[in-house]
N, CA, C and O atoms as a DFTB+ gen file, in Angstrom:
432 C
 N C O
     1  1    -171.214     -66.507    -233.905
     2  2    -169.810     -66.863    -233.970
     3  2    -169.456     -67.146    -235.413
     4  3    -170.150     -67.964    -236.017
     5  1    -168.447     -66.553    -236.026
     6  2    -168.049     -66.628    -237.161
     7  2    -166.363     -67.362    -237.441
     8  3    -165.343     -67.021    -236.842
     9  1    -166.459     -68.298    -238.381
    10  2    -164.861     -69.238    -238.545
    11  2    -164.647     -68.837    -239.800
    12  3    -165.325     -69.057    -240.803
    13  1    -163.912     -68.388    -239.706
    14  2    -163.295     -68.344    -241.637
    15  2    -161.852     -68.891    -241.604
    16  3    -160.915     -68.426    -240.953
    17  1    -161.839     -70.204    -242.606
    18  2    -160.669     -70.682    -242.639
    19  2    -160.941     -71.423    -244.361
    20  3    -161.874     -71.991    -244.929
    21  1    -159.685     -71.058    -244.675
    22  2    -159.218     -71.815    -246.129
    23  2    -160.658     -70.829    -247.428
    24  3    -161.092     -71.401    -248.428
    25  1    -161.141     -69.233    -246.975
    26  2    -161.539     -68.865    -247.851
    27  2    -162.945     -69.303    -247.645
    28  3    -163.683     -68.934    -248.559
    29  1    -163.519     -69.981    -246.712
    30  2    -164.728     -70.619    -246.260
    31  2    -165.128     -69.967    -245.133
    32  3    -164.388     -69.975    -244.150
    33  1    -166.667     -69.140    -245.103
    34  2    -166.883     -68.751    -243.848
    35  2    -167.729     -69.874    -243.324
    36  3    -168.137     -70.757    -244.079
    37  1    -168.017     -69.850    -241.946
    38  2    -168.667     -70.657    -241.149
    39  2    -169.103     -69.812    -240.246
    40  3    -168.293     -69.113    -239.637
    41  1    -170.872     -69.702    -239.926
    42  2    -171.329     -69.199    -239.017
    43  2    -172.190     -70.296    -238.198
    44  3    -172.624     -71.354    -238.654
    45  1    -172.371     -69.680    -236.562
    46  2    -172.861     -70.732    -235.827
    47  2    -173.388     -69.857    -235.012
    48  3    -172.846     -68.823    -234.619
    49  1    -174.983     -70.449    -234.608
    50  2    -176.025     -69.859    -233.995
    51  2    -175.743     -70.501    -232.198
    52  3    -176.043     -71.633    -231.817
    53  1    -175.205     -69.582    -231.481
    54  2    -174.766     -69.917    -230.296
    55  2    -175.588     -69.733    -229.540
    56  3    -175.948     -68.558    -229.460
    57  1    -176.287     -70.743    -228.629
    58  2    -177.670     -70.694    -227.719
    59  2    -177.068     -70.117    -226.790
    60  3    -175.840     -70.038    -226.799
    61  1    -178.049     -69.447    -225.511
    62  2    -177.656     -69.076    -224.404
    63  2    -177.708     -70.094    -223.314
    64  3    -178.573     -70.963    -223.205
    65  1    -176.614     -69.882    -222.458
    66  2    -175.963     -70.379    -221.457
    67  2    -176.756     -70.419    -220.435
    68  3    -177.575     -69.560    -220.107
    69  1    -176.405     -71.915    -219.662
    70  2    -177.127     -71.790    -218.324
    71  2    -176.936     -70.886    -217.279
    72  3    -176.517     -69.893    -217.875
    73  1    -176.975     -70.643    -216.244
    74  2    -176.660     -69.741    -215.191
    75  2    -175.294     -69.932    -215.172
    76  3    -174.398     -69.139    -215.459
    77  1    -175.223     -71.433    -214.686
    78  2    -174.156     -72.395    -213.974
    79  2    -172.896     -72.498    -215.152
    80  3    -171.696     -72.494    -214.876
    81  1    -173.502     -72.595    -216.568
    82  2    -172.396     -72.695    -217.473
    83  2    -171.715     -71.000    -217.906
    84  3    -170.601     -70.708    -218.341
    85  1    -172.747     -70.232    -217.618
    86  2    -172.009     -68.556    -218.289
    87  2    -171.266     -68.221    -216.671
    88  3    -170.491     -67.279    -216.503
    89  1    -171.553     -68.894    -215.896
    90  2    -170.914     -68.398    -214.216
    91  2    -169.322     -69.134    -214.481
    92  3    -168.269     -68.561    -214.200
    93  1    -169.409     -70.379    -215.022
    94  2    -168.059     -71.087    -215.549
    95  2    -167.134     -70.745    -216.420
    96  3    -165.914     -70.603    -216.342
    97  1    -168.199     -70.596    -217.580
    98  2    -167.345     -69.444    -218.685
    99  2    -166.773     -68.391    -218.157
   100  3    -165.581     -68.256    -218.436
   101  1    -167.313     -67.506    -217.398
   102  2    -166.620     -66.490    -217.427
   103  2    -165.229     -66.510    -216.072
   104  3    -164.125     -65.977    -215.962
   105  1    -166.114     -67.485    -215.192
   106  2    -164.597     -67.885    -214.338
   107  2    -163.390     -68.136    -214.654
   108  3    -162.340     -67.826    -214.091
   109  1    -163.736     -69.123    -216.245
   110  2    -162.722     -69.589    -216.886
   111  2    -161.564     -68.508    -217.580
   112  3    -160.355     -68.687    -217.428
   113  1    -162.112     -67.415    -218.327
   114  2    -161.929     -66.435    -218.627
   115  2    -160.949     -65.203    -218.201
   116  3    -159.986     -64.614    -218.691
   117  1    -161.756     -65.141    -216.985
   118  2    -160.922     -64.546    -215.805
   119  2    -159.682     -65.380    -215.164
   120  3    -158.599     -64.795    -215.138
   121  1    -159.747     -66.565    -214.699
   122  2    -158.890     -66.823    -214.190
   123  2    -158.550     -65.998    -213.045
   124  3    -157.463     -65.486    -212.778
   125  1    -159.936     -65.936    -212.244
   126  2    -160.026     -65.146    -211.304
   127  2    -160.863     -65.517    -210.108
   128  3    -160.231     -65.586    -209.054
   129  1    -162.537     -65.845    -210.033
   130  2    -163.185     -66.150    -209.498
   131  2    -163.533     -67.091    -209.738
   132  3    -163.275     -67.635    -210.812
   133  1    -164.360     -67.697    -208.663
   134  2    -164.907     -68.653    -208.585
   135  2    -166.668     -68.451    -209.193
   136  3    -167.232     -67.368    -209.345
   137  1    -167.313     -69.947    -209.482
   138  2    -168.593     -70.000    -210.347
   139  2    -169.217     -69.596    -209.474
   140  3    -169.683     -68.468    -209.630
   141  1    -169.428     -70.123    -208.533
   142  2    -170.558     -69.883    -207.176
   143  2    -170.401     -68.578    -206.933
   144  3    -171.477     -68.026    -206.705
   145  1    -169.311     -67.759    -206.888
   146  2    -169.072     -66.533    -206.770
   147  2    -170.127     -65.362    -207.630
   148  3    -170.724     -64.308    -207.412
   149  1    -169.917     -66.221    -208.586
   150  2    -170.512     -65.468    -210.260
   151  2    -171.720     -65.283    -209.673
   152  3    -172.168     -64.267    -209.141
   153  1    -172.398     -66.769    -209.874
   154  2    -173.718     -66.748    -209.904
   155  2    -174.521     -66.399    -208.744
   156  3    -175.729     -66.616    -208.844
   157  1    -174.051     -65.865    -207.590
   158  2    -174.312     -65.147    -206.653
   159  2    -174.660     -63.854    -206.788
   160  3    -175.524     -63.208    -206.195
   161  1    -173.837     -63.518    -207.696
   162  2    -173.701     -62.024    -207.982
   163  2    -174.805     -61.535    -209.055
   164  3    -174.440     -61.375    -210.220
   165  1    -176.087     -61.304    -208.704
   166  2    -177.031     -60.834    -209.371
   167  2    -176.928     -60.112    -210.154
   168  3    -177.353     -60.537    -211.228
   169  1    -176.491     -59.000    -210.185
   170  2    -176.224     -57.915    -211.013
   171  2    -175.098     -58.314    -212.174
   172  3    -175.426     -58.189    -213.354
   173  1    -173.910     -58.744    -211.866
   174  2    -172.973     -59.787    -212.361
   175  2    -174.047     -60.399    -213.421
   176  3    -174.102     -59.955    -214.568
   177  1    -174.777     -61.298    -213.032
   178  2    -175.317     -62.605    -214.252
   179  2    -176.334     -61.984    -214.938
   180  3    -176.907     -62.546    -215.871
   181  1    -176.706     -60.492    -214.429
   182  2    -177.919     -60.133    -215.762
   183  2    -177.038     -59.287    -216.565
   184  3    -177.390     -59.481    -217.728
   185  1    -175.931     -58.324    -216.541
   186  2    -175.311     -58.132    -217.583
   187  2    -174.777     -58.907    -218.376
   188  3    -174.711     -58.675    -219.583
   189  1    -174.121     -60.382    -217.583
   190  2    -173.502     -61.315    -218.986
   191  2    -174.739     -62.072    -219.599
   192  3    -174.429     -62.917    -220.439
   193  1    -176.358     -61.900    -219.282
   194  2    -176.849     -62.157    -220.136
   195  2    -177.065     -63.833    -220.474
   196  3    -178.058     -64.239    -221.078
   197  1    -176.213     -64.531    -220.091
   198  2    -175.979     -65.980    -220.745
   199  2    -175.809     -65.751    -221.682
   200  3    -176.782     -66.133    -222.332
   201  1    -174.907     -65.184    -222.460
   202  2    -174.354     -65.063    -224.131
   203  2    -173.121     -64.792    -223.604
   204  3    -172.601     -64.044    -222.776
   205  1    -172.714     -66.024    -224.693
   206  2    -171.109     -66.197    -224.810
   207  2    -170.820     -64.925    -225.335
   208  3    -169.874     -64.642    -224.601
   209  1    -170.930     -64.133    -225.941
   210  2    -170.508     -62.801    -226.732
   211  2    -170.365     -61.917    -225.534
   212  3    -169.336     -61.501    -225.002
   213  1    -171.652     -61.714    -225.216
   214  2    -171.636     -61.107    -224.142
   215  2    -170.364     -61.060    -222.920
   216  3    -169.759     -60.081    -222.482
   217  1    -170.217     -62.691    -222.532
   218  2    -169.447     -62.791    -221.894
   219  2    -167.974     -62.348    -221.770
   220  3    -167.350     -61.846    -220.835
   221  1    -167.578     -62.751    -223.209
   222  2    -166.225     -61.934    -223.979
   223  2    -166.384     -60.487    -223.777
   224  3    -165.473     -59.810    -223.300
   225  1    -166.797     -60.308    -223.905
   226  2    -167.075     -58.450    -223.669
   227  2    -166.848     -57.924    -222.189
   228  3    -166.105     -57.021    -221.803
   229  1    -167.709     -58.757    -221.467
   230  2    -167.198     -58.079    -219.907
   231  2    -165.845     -58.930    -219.542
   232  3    -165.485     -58.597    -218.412
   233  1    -165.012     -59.868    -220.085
   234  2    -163.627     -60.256    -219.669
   235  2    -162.936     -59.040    -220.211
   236  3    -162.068     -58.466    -219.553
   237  1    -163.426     -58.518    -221.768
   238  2    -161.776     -57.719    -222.229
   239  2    -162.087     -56.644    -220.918
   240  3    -161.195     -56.247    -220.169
   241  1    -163.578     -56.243    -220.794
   242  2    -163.304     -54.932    -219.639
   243  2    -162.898     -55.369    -218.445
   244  3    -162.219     -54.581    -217.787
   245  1    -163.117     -56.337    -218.027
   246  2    -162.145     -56.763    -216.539
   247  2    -160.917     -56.440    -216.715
   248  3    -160.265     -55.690    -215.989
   249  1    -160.410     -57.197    -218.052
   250  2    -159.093     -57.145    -218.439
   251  2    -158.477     -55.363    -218.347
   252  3    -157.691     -54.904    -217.518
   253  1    -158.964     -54.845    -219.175
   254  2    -158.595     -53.283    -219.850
   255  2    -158.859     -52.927    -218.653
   256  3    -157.730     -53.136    -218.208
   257  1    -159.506     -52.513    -217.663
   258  2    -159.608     -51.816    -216.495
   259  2    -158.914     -52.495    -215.169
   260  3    -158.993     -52.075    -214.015
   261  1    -158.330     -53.461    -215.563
   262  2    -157.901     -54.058    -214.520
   263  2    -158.355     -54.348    -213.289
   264  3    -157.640     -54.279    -212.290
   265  1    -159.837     -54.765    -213.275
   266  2    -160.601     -54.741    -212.249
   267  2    -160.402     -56.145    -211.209
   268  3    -160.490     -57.224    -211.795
   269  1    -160.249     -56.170    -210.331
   270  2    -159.868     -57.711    -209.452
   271  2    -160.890     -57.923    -208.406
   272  3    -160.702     -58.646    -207.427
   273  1    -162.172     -57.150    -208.688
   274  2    -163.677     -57.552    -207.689
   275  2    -164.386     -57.857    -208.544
   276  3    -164.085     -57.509    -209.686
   277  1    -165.820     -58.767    -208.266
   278  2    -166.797     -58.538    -209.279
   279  2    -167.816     -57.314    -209.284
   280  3    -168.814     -57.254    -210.002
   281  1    -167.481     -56.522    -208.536
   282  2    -168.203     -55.147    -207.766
   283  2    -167.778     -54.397    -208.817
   284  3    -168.567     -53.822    -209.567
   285  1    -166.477     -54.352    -208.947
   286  2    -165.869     -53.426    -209.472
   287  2    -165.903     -53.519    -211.215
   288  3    -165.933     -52.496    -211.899
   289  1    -165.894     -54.827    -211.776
   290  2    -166.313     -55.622    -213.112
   291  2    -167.914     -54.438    -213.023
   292  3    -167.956     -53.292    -213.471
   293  1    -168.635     -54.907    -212.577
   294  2    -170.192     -54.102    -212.927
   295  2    -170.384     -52.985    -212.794
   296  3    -171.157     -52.244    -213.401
   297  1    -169.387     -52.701    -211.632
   298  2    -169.179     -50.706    -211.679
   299  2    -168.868     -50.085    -213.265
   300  3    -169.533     -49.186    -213.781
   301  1    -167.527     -50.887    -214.000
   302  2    -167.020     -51.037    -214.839
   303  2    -167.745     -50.816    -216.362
   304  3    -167.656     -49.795    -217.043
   305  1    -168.299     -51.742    -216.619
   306  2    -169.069     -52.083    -217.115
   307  2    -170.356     -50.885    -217.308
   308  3    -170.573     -50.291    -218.364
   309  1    -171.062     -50.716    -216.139
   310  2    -172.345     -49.408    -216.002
   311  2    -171.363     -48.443    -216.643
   312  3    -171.503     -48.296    -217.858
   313  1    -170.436     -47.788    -216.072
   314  2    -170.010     -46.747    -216.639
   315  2    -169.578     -46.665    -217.960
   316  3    -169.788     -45.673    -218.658
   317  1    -168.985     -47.656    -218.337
   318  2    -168.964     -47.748    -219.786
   319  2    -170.276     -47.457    -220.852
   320  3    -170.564     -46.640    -221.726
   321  1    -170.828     -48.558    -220.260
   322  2    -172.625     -47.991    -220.915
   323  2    -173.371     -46.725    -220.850
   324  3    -174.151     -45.992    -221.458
   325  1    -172.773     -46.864    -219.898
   326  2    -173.570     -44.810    -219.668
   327  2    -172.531     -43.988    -220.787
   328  3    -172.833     -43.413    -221.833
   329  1    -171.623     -44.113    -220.343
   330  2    -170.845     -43.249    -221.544
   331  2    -170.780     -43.070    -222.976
   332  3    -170.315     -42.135    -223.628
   333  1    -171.584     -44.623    -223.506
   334  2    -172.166     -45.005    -224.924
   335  2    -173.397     -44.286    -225.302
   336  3    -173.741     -43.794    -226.377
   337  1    -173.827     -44.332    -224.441
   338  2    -175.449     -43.788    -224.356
   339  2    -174.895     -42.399    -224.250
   340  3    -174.930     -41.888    -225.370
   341  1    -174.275     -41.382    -223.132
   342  2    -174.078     -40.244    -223.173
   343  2    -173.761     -39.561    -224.951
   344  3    -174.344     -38.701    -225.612
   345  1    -172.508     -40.488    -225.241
   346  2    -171.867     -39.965    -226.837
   347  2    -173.004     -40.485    -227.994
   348  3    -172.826     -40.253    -229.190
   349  1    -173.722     -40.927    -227.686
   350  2    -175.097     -41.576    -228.747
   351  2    -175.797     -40.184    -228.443
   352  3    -176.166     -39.571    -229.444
   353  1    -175.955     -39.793    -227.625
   354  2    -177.408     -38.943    -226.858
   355  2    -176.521     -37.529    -227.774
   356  3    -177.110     -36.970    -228.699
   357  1    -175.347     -37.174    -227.434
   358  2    -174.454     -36.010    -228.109
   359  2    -174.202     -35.967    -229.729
   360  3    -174.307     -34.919    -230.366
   361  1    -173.819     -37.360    -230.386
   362  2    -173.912     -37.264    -231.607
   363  2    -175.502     -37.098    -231.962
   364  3    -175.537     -36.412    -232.984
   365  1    -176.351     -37.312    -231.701
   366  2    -178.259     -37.458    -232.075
   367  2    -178.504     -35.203    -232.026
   368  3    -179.121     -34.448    -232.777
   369  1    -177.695     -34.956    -230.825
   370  2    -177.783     -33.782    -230.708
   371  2    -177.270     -32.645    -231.629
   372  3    -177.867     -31.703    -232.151
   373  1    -175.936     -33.045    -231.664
   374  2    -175.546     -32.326    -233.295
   375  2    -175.845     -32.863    -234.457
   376  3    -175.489     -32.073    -235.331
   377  1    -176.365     -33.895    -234.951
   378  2    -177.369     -34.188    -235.904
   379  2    -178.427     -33.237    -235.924
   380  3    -178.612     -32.403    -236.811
   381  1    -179.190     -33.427    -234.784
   382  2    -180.277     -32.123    -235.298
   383  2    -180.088     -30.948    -235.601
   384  3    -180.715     -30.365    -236.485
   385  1    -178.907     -30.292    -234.679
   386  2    -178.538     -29.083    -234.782
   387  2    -178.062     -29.000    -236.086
   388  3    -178.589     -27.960    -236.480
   389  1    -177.332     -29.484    -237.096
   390  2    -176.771     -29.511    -237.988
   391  2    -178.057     -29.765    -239.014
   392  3    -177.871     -29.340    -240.154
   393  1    -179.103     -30.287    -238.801
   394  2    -180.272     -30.461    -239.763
   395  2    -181.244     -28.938    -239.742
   396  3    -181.831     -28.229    -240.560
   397  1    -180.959     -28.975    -238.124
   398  2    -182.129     -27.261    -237.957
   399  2    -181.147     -26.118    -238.689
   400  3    -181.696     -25.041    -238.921
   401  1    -179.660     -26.268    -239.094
   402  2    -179.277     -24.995    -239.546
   403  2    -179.341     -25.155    -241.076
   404  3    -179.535     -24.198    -241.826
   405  1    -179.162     -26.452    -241.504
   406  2    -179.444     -26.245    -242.842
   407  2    -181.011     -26.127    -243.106
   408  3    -180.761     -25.727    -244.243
   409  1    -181.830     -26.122    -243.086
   410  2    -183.179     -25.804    -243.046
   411  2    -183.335     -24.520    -242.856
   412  3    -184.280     -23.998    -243.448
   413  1    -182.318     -23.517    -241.845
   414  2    -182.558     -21.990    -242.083
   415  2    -182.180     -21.787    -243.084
   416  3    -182.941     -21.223    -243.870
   417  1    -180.972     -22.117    -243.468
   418  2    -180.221     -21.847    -244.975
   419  2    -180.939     -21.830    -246.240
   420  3    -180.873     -21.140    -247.256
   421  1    -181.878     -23.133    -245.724
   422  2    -182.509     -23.507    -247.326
   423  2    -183.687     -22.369    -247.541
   424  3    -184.135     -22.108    -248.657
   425  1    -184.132     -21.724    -246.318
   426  2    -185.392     -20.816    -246.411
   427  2    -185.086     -19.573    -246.374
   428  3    -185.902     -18.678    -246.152
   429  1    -183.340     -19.336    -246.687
   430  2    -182.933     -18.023    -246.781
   431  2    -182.855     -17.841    -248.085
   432  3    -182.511     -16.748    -248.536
């Protein structure tokens, strides 16, 4: 977590969250579910990880996708990741391709 105020940065080493407190946080967040809800939801509490960062991250996608289940939050979420990984896996691919043609070039 980073504060910059008056030309002064401030950084702060943010521990991870209990079950019970990242199930709160993110209830809070939402303004949607309930904690017990959260922390029920297995799949739910290993993507937020217990990191507050983390946590911020799956609210803006609740938010941006407009999701109103927690089913639908982790559906959300997977697909997003897959799609990072897909365009990682595609840029890595024309990297090489673009390395294997200059290498014919250079031996022409």
């Amino acid at each position: 977590f980073a504060d910059f105020t008056n030309c002064i940065s401030r950084y702060y080493m943010l521990r991870k969250l209990k079950p019970k407190d990242a199930a709160k946080l993110f209830s809070r967040l939402c303004n949607q579910f309930r904690h017990t809800d959260i922390v029920s939801n297995h799949e739910l509490m290993r993507i937020l990880e217990y990191n507050p960062k983390q946590i911020t991250r799956i609210v803006q996608i609740k938010h941006q996708y407009h999701c109103d289940t927690l089913e639908k939050i982790v559906k959300a979420y997977n697909t997003k990741v897959h799609l990072q990984h897909q365009q990682e896996y595609q840029n890595q691919q024309k990297e090489a391709e673009q390395k294997a043609l200059q290498q014919q070039q250079q031996q022409q």
